[in-house]
Steps between C-alpha positions, in 0.01 A plus 500: 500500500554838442514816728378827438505727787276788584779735821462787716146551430395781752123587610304620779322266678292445826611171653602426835368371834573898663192716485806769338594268261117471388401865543786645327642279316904437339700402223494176426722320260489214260725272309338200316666230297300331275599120356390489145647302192581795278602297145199579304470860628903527406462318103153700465610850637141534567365609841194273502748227551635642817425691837349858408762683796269773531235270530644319778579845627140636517343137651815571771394875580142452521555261756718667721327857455171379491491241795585510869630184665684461864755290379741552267504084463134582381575747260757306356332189453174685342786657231610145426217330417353801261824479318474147479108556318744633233484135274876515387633591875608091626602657841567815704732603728350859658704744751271751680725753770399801696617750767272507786507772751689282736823693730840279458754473200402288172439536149162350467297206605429227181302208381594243286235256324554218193193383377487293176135419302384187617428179194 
């Protein structure tokens, strides 16, 4: 399989188990990986054959900007298995971070989920 990756995608989003985190909301950012056999896509040069990136992009954003979850386990799982509605997509791997209004030193707390479509 094939990779193609979707990095550093940045939105605002309302997720987290702190009443702040929910009022106000925070940056939240996304990395997906998608497994998909690219061949026919690569001899046909034709995007119907492939992942539509922008696509992918919009499903991702409408998701995090549009829905509120606790846990960022929740929100990451709910990104994988959209993606994975996507027929070419044979499995997922989806990174979902944030900075929550916590005190102490660290760059950001993050989920990792793999899901792969089921036969």
């Amino acid at each position: 399989m094939d990779i193609l990756r979707l990095k550093g995608m940045e939105f605002w989003g309302y997720h987290g188990v702190s009443t702040q985190e929910r009022a106000m909301g925070l940056k939240i950012r996304v990395d997906a990986e998608l497994k998909v056999d690219t061949k026919s896509a690569a001899l046909s040069d034709n995007l119907a054959d492939t992942i539509d990136y922008v696509m992918a992009y919009e499903m991702i954003r409408d998701i995090v900007e549009g829905q509120s979850f606790a846990l960022l386990e929740t929100l990451a799982n709910k990104i994988a298995y959209t993606l994975l509605e996507l027929p070419p997509i044979n499995e997922v791997t989806v990174r979902v971070s944030k900075i929550p209004p916590t005190k102490g030193q660290f760059d950001r707390f993050e989920v990792e989920v793999t899901r792969a479509r089921s036969s």
